[in-house]
N, C-alpha and C positions, 0 to 999 in steps of 0.2 A: 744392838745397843745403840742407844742415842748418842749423837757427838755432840761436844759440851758448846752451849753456843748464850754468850750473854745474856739475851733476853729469855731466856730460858731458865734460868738459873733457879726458879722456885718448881718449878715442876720436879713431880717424882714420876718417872722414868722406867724405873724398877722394880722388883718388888722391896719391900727392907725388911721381910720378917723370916725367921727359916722358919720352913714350914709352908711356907708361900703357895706351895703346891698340891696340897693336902686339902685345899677350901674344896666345898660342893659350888656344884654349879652357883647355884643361889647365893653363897657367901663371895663368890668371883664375881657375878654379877653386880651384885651390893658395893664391892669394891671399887669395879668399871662406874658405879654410877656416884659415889662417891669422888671420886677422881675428876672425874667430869665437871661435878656440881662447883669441884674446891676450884679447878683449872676458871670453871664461868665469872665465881666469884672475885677472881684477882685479875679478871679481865686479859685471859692469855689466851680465848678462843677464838679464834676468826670463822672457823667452819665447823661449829657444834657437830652436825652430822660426820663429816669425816671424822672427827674427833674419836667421835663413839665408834666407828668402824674400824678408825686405828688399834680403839683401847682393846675392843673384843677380838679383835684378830691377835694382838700382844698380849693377852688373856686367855687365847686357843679355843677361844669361843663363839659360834657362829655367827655370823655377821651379813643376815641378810637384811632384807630392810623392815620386814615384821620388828627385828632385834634389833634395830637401830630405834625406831619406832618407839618399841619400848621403855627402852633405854633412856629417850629423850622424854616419852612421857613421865617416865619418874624422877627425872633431876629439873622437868619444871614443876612435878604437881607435888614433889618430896614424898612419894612412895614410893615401896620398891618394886622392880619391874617381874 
């Protein structure tokens, strides 16, 4: 779990739905890359790529760099990876 730290304070962290664990691969991924795109958008990423390696490892999702790859190709072009 994340420790709480001011500049931080708009990121979601966790999951917030129950159920959380239940997604397919595809709906976690969609999630990872949503997360991503909202974090780009409010200007809270310094290192997109780690970002994404963070989010899919906290996801329990592979995290090589084809998947990172991916992942960044779709939260620039807005399709899903």
């Amino acid at each position: 779990m994340d420790t709480y730290d001011e500049r931080n304070d708009d990121l979601q962290t966790e999951p917030v739905e129950a159920g959380h664990d239940d997604a397919t691969r595809a709906e976690q991924l969609e999630g990872v890359i949503e997360q991503v795109r909202g974090d780009l958008l409010l200007g809270h990423v310094d290192d997109a790529r780690g970002m994404v390696r963070d989010r899919l490892a906290d996801a329990g999702l592979g995290a090589s760099e084809s998947d990172v790859d991916a992942v960044l190709s779709a939260v620039e072009g807005g399709a899903p990876a």
